[in-house]
PDBQT receptor file of N, H, CA, C and O in Angstrom, charges set to zero:
ATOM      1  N   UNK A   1       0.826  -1.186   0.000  1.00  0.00    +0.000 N 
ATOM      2  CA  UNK A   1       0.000   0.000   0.000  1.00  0.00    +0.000 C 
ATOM      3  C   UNK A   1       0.875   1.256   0.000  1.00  0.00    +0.000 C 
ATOM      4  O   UNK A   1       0.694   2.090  -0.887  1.00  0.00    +0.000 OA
ATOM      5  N   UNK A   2       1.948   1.474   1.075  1.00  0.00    +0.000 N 
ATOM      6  H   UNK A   2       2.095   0.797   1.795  1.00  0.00    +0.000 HD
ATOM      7  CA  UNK A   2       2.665   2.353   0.924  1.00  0.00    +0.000 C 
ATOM      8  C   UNK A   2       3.764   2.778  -0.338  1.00  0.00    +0.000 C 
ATOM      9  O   UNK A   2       4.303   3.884  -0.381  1.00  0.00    +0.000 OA
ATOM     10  N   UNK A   3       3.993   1.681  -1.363  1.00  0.00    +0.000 N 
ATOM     11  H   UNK A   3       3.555   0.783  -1.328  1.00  0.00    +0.000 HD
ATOM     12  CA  UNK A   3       4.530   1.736  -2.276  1.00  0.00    +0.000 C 
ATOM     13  C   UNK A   3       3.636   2.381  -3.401  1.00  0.00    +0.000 C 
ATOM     14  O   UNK A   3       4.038   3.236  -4.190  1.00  0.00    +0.000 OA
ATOM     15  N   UNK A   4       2.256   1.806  -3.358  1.00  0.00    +0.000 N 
ATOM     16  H   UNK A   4       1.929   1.112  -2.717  1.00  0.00    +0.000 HD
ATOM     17  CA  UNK A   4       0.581   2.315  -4.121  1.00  0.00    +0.000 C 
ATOM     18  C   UNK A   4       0.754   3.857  -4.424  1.00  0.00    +0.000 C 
ATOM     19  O   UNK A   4       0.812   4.428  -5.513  1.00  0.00    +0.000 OA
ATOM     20  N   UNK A   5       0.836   4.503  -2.784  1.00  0.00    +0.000 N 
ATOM     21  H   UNK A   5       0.789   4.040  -1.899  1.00  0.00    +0.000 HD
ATOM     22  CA  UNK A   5       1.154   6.101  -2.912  1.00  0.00    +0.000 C 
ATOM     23  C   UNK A   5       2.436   6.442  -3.184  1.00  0.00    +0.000 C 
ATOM     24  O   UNK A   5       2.338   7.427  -3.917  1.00  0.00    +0.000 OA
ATOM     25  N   UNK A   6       3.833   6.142  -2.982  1.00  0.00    +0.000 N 
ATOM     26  H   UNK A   6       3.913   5.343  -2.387  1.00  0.00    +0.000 HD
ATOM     27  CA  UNK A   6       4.862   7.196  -3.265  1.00  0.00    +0.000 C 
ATOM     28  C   UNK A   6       4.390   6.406  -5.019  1.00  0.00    +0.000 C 
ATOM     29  O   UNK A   6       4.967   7.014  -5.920  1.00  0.00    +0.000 OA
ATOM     30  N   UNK A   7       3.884   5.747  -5.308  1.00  0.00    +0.000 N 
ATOM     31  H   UNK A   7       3.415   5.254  -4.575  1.00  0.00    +0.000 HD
ATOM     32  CA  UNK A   7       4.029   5.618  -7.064  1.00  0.00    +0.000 C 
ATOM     33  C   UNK A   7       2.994   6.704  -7.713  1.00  0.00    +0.000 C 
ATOM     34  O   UNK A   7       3.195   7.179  -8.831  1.00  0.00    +0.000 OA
ATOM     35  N   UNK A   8       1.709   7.101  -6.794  1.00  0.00    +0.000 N 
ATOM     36  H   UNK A   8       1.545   6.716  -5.886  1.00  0.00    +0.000 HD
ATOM     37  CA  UNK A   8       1.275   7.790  -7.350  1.00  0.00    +0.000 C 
ATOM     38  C   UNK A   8       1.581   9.096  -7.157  1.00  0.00    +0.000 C 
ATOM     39  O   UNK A   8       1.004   9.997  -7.767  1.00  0.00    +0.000 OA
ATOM     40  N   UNK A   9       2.514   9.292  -6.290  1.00  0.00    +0.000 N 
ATOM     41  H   UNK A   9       2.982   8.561  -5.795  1.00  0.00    +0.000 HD
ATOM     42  CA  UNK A   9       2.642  10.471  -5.834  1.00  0.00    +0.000 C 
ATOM     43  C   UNK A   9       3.568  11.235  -6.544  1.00  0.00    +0.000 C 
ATOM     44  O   UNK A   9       3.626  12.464  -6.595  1.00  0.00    +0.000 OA
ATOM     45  N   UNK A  10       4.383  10.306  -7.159  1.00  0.00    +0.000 N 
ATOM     46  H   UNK A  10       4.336   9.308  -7.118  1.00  0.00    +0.000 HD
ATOM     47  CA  UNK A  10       5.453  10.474  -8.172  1.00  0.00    +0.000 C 
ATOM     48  C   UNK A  10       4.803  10.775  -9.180  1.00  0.00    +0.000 C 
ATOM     49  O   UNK A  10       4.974  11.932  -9.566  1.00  0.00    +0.000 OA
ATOM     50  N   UNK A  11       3.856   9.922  -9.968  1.00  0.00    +0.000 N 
ATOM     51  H   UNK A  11       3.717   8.983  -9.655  1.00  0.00    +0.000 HD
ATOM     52  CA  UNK A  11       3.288  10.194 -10.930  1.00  0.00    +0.000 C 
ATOM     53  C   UNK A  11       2.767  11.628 -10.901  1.00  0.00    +0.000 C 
ATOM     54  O   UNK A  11       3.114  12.548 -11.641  1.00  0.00    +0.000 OA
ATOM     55  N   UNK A  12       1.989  11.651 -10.044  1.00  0.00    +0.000 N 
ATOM     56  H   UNK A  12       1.706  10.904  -9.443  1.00  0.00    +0.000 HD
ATOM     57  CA  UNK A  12       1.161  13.202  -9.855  1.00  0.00    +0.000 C 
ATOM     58  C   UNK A  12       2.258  14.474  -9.530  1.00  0.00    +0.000 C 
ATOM     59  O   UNK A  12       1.703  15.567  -9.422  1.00  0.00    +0.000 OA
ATOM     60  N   UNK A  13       3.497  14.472  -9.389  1.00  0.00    +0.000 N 
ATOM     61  H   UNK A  13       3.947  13.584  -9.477  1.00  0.00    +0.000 HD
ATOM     62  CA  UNK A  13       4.553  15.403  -9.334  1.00  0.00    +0.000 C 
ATOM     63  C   UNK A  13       5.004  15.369 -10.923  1.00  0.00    +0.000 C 
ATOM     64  O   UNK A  13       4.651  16.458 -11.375  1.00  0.00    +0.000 OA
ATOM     65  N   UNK A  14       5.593  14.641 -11.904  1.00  0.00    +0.000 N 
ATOM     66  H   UNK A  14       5.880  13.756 -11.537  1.00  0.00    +0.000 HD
ATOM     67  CA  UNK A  14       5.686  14.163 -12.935  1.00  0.00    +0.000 C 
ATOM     68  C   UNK A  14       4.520  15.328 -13.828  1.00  0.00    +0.000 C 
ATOM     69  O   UNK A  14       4.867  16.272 -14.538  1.00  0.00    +0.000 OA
ATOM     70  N   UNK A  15       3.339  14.965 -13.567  1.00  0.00    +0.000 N 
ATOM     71  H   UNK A  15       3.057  14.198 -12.990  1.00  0.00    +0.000 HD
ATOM     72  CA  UNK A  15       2.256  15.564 -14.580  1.00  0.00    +0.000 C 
ATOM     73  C   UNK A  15       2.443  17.077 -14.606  1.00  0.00    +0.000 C 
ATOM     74  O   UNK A  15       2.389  17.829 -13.633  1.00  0.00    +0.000 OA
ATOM     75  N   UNK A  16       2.696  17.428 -16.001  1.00  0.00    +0.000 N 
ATOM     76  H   UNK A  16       2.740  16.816 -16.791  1.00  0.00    +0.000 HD
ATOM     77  CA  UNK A  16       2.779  18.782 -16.325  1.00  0.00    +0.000 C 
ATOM     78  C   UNK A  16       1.689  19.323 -17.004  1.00  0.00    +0.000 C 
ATOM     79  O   UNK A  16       1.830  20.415 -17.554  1.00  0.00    +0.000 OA
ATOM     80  N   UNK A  17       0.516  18.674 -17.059  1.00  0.00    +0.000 N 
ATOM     81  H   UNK A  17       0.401  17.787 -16.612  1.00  0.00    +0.000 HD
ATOM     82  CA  UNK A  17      -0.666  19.348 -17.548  1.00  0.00    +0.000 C 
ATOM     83  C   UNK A  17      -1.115  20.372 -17.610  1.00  0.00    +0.000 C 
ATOM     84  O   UNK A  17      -1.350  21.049 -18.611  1.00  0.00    +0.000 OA
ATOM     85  N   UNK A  18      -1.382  20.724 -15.900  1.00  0.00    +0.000 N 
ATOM     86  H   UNK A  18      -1.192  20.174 -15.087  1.00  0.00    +0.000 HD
ATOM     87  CA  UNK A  18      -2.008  21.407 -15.240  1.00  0.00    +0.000 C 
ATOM     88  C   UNK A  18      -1.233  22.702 -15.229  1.00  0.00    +0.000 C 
ATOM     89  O   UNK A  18      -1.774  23.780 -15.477  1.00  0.00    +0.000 OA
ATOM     90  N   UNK A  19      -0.018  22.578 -14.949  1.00  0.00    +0.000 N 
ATOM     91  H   UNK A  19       0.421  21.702 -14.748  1.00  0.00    +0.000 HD
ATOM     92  CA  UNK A  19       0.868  23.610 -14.819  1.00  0.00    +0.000 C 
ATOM     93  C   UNK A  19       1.181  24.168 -16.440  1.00  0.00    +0.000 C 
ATOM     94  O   UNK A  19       1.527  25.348 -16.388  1.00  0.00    +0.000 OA
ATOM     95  N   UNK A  20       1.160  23.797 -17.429  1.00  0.00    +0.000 N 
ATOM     96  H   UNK A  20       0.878  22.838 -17.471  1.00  0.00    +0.000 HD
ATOM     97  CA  UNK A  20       0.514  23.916 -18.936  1.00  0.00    +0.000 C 
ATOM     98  C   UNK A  20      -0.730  25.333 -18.769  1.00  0.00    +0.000 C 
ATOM     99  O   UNK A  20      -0.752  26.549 -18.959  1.00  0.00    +0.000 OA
ATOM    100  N   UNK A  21      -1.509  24.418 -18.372  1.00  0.00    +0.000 N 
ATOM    101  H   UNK A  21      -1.491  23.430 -18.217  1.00  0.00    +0.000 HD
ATOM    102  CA  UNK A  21      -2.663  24.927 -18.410  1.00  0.00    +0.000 C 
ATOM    103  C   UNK A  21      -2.998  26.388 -17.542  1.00  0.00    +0.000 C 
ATOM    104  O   UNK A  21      -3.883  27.184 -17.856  1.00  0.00    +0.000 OA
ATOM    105  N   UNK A  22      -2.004  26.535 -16.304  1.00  0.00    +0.000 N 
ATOM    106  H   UNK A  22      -1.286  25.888 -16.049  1.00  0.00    +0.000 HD
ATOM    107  CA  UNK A  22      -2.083  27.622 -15.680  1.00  0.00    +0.000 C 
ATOM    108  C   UNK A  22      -1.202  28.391 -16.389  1.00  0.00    +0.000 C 
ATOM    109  O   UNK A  22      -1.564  29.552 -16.197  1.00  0.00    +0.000 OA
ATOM    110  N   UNK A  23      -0.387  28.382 -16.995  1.00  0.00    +0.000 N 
ATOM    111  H   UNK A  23      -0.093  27.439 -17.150  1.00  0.00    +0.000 HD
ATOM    112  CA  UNK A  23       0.718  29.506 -17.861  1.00  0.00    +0.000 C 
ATOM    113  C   UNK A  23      -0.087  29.534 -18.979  1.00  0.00    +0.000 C 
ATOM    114  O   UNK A  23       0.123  30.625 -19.510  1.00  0.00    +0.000 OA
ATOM    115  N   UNK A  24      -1.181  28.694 -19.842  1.00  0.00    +0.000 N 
ATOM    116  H   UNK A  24      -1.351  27.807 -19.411  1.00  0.00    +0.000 HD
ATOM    117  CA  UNK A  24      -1.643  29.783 -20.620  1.00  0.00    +0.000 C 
ATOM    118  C   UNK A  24      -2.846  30.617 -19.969  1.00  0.00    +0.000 C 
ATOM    119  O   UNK A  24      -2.917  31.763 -20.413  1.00  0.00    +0.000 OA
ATOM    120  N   UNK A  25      -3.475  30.396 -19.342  1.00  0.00    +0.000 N 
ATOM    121  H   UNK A  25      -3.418  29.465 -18.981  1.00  0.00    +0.000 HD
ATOM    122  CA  UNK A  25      -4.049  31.258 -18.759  1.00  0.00    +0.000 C 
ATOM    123  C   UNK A  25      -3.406  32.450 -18.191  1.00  0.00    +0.000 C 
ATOM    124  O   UNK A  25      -4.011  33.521 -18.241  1.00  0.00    +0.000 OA
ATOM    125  N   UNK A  26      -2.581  32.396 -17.811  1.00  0.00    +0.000 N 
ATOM    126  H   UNK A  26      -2.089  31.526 -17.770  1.00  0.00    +0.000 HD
ATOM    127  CA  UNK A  26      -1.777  33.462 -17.309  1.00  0.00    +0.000 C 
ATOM    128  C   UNK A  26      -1.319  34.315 -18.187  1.00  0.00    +0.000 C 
ATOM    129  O   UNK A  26      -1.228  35.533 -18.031  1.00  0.00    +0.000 OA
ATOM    130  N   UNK A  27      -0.961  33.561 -19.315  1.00  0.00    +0.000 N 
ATOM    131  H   UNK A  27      -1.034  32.572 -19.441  1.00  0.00    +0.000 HD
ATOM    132  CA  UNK A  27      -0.660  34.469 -20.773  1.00  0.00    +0.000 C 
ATOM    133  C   UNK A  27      -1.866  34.953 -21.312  1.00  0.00    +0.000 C 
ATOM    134  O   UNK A  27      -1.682  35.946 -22.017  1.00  0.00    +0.000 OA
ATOM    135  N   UNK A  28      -3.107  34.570 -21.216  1.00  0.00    +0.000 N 
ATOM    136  H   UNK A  28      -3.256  33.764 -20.644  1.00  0.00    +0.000 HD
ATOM    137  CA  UNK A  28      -4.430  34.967 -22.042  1.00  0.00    +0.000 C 
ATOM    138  C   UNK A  28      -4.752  36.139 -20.885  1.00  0.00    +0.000 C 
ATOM    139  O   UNK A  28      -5.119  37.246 -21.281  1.00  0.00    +0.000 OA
ATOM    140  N   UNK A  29      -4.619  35.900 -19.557  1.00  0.00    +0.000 N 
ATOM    141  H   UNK A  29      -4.321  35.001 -19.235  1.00  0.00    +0.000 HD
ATOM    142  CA  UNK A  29      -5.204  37.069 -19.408  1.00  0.00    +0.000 C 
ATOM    143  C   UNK A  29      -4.091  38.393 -19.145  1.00  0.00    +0.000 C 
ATOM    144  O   UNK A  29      -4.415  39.504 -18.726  1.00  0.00    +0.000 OA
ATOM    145  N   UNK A  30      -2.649  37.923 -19.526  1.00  0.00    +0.000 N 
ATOM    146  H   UNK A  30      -2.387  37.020 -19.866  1.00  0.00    +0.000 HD
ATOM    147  CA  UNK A  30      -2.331  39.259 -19.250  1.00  0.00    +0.000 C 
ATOM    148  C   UNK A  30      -2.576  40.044 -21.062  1.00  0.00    +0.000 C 
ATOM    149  O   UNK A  30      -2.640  41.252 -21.292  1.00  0.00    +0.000 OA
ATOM    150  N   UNK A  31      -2.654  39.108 -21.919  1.00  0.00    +0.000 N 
ATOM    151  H   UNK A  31      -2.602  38.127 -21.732  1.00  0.00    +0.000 HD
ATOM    152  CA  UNK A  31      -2.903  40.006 -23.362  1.00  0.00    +0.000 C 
ATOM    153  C   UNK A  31      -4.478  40.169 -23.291  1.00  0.00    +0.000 C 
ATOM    154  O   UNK A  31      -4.839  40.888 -24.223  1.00  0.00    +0.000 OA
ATOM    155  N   UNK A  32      -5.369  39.817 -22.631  1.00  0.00    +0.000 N 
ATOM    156  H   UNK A  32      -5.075  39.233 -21.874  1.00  0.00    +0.000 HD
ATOM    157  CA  UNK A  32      -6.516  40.713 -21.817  1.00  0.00    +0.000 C 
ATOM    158  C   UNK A  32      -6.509  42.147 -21.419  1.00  0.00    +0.000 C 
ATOM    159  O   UNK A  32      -7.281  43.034 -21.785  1.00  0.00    +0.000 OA
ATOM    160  N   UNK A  33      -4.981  42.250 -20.187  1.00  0.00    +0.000 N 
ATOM    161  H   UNK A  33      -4.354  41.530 -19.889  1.00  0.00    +0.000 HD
ATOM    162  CA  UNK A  33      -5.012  43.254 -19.975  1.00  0.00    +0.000 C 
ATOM    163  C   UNK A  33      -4.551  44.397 -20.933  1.00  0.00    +0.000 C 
ATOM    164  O   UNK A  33      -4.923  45.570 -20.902  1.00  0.00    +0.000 OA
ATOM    165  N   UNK A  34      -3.682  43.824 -21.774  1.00  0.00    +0.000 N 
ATOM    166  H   UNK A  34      -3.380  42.871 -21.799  1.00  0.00    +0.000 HD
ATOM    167  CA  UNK A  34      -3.076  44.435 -22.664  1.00  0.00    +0.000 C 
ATOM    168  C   UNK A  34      -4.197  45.353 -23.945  1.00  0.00    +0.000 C 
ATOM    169  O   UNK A  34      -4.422  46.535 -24.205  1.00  0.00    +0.000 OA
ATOM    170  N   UNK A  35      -4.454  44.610 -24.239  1.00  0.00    +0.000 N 
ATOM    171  H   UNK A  35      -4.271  43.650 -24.028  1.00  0.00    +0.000 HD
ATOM    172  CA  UNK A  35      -6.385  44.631 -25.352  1.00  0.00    +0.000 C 
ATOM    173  C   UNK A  35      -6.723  45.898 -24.825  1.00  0.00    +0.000 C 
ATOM    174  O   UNK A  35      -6.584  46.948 -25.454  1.00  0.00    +0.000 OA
ATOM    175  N   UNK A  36      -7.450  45.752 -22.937  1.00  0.00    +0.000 N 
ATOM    176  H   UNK A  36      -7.563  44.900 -22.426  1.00  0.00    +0.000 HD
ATOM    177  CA  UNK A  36      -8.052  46.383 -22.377  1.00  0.00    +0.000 C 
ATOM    178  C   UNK A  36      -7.648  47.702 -22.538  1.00  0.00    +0.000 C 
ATOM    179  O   UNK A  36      -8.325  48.584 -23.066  1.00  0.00    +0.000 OA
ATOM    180  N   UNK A  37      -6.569  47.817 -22.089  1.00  0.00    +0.000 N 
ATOM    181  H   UNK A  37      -6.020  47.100 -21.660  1.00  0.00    +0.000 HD
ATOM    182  CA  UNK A  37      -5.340  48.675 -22.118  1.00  0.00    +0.000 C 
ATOM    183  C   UNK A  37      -5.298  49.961 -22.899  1.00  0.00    +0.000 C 
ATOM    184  O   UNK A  37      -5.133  51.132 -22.557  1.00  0.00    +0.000 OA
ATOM    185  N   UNK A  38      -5.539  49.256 -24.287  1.00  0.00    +0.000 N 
ATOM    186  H   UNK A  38      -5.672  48.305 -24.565  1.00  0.00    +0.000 HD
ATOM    187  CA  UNK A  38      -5.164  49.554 -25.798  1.00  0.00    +0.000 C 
ATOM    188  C   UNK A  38      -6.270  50.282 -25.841  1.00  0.00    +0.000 C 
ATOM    189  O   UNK A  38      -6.215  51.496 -26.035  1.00  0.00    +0.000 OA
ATOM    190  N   UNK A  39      -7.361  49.658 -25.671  1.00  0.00    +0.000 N 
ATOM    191  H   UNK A  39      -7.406  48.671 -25.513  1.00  0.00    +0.000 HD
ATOM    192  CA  UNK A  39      -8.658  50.073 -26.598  1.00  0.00    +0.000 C 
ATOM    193  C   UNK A  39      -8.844  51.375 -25.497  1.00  0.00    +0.000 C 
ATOM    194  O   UNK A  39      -9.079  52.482 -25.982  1.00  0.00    +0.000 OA
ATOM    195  N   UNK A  40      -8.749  51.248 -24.200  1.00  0.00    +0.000 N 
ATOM    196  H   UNK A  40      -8.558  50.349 -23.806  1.00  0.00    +0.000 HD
ATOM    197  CA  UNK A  40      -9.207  52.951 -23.550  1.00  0.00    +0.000 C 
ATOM    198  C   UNK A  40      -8.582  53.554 -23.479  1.00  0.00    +0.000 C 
ATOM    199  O   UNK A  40      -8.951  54.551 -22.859  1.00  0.00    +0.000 OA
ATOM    200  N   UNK A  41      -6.989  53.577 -24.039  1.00  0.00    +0.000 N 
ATOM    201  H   UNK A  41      -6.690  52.766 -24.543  1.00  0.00    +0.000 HD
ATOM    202  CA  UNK A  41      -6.416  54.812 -24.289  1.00  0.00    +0.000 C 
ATOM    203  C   UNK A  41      -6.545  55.390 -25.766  1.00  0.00    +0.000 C 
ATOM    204  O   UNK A  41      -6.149  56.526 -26.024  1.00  0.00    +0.000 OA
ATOM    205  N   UNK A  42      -7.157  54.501 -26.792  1.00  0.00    +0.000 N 
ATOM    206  H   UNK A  42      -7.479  53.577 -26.583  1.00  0.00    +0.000 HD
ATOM    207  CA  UNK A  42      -7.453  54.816 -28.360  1.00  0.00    +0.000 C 
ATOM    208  C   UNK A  42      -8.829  55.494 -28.161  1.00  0.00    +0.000 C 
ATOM    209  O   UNK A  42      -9.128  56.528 -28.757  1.00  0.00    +0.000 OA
ATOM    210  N   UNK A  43      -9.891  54.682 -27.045  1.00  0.00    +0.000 N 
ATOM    211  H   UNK A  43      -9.649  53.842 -26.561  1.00  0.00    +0.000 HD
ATOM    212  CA  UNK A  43     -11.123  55.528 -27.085  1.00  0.00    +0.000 C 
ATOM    213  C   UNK A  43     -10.902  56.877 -26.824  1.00  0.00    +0.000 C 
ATOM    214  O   UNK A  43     -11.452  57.789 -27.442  1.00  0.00    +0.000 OA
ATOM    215  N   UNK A  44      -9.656  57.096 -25.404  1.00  0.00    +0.000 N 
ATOM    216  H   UNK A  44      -9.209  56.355 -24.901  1.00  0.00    +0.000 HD
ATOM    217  CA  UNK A  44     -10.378  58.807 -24.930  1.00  0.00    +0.000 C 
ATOM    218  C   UNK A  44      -9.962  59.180 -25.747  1.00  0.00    +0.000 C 
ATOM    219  O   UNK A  44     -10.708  60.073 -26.149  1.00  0.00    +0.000 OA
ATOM    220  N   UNK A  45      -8.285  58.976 -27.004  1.00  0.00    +0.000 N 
ATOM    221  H   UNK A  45      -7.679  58.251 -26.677  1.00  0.00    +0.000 HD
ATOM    222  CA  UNK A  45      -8.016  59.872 -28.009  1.00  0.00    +0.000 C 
ATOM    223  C   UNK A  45      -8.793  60.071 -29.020  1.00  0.00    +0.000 C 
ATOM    224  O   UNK A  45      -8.731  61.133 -29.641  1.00  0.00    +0.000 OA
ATOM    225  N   UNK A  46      -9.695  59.039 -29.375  1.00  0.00    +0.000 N 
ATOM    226  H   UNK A  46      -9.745  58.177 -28.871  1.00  0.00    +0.000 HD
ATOM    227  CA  UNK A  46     -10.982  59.225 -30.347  1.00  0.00    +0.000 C 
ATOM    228  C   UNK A  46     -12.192  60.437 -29.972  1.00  0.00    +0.000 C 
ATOM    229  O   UNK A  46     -12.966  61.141 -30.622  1.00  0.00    +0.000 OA
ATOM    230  N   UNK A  47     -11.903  60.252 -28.733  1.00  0.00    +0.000 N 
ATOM    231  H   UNK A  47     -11.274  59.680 -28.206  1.00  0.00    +0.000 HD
ATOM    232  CA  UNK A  47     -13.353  61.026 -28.069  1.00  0.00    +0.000 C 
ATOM    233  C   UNK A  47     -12.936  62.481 -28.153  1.00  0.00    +0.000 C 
ATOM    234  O   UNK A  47     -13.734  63.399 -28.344  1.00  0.00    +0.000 OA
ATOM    235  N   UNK A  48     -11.481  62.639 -27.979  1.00  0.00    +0.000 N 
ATOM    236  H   UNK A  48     -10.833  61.893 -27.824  1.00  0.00    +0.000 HD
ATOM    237  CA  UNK A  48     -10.665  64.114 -27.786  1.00  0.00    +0.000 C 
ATOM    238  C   UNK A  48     -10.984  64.445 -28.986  1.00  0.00    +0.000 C 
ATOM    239  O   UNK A  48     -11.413  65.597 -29.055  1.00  0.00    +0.000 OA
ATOM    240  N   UNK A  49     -10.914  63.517 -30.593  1.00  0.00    +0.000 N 
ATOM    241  H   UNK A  49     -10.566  62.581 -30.537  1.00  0.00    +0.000 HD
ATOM    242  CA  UNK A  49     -10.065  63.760 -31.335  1.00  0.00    +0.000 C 
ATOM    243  C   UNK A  49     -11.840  64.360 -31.886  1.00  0.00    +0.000 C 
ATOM    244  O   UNK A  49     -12.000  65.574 -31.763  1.00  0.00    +0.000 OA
ATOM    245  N   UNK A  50     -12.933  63.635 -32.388  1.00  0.00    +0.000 N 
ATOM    246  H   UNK A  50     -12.803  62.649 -32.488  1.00  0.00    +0.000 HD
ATOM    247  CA  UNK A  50     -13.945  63.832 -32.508  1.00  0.00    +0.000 C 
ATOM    248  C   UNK A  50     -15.053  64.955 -31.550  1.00  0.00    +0.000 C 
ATOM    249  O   UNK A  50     -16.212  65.245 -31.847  1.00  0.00    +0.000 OA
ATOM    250  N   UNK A  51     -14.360  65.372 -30.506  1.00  0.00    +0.000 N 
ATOM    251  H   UNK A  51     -13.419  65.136 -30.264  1.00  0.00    +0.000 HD
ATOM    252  CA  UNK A  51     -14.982  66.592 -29.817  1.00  0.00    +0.000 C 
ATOM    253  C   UNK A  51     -14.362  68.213 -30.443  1.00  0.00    +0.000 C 
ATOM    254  O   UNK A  51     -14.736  69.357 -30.699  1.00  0.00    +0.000 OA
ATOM    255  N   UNK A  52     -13.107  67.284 -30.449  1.00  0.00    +0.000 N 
ATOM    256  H   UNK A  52     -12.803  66.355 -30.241  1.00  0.00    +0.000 HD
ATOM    257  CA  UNK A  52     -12.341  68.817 -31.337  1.00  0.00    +0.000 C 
ATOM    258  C   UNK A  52     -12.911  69.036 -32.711  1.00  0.00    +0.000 C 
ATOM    259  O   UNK A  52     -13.105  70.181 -33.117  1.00  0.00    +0.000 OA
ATOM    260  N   UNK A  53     -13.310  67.502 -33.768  1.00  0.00    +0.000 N 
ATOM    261  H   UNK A  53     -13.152  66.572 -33.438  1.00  0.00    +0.000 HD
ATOM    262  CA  UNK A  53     -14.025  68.117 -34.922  1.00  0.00    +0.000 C 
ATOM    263  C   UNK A  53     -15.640  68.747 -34.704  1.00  0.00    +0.000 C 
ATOM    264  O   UNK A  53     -16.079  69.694 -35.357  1.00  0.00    +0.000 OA
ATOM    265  N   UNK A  54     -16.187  68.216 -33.947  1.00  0.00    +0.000 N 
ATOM    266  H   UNK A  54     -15.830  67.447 -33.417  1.00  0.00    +0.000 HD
ATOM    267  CA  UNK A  54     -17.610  69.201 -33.384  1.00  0.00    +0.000 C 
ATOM    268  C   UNK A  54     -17.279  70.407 -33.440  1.00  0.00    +0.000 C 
ATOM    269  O   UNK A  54     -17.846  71.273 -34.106  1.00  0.00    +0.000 OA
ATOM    270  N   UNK A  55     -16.255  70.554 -32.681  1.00  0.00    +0.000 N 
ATOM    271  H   UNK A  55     -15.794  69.850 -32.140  1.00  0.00    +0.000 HD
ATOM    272  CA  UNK A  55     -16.174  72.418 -32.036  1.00  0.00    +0.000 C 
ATOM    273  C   UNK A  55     -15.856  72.768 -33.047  1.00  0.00    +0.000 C 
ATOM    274  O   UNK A  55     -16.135  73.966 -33.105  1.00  0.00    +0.000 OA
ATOM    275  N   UNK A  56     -15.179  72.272 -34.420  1.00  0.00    +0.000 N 
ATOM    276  H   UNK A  56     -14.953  71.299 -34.373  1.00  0.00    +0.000 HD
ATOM    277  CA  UNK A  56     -14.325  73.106 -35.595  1.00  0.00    +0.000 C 
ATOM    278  C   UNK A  56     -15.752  73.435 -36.522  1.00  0.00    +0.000 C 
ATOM    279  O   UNK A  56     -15.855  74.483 -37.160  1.00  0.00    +0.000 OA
ATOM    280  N   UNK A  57     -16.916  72.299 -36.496  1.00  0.00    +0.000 N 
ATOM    281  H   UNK A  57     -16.832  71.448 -35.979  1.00  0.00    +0.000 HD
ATOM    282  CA  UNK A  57     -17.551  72.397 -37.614  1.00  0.00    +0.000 C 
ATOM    283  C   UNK A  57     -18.983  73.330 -36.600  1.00  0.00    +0.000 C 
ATOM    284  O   UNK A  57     -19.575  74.248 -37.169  1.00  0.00    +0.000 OA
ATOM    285  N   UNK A  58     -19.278  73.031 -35.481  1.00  0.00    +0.000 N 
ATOM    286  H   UNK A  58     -18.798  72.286 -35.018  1.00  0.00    +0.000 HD
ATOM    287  CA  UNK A  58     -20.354  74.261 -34.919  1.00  0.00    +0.000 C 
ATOM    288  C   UNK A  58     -19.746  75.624 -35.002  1.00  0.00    +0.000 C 
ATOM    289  O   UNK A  58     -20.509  76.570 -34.805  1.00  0.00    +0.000 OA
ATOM    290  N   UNK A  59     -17.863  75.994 -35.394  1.00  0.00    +0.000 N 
ATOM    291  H   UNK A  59     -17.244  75.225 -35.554  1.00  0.00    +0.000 HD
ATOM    292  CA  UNK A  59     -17.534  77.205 -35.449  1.00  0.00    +0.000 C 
ATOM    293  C   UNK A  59     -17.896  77.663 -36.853  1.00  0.00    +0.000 C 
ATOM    294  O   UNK A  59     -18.538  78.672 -37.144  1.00  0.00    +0.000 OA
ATOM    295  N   UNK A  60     -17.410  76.811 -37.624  1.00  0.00    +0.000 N 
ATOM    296  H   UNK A  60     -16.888  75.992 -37.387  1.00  0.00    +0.000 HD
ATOM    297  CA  UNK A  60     -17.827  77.046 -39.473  1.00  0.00    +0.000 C 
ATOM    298  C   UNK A  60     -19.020  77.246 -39.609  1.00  0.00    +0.000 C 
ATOM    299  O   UNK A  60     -19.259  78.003 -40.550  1.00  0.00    +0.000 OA
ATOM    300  N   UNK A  61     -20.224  76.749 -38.857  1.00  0.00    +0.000 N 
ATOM    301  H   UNK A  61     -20.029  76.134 -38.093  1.00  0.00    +0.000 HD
ATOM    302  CA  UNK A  61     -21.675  76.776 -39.847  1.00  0.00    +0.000 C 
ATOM    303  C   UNK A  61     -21.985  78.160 -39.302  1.00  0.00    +0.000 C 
ATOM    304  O   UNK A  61     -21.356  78.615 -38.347  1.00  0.00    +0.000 OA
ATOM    305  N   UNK A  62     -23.054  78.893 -39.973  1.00  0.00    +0.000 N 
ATOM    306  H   UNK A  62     -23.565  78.523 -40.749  1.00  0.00    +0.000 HD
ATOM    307  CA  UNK A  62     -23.641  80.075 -40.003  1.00  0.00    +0.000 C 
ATOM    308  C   UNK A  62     -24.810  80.210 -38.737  1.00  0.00    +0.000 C 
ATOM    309  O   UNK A  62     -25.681  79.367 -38.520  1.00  0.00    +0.000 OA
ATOM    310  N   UNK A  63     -24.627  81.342 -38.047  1.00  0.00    +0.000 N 
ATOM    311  H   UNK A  63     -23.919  82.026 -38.224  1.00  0.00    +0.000 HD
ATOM    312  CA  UNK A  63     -26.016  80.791 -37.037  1.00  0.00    +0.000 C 
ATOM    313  C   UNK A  63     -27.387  81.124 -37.856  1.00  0.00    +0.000 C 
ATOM    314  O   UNK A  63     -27.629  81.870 -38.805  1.00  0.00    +0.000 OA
ATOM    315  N   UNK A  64     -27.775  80.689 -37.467  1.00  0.00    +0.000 N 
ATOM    316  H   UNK A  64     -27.579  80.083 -36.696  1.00  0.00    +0.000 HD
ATOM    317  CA  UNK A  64     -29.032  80.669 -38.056  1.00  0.00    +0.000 C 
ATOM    318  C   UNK A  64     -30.008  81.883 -37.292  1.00  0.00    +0.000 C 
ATOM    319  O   UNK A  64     -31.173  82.054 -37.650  1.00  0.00    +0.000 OA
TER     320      UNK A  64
């Protein structure tokens, strides 16, 4: 019996599955954060960039 466990115990130290499986996760979510990252510093410059064309084109039109 005691031979039963250090064999499985070996085995189950041995298995690199799991530890596989936690490094890509670890890689998916840091290019998660990365994505995240990306896209809200492109939004506020979009939002800057498109508030500044408002103000250029409500200065051009004629008031009415």
């Amino acid at each position: 019996m005691r031979d039963l466990i250090w064999q499985l115990t070996l085995q189950l130290a041995a298995d690199d599955v799991g530890v596989t499986a936690i490094e890509y996760g670890l890689i998916a979510g840091l290019i998660a954060v990365a994505i995240i990252t990306a896209i809200t510093l492109v939004g506020t410059d979009l939002s800057g960039l498109f508030t500044g064309i408002a103000g250029d084109v409500a200065a051009a039109t004629p008031a009415a």
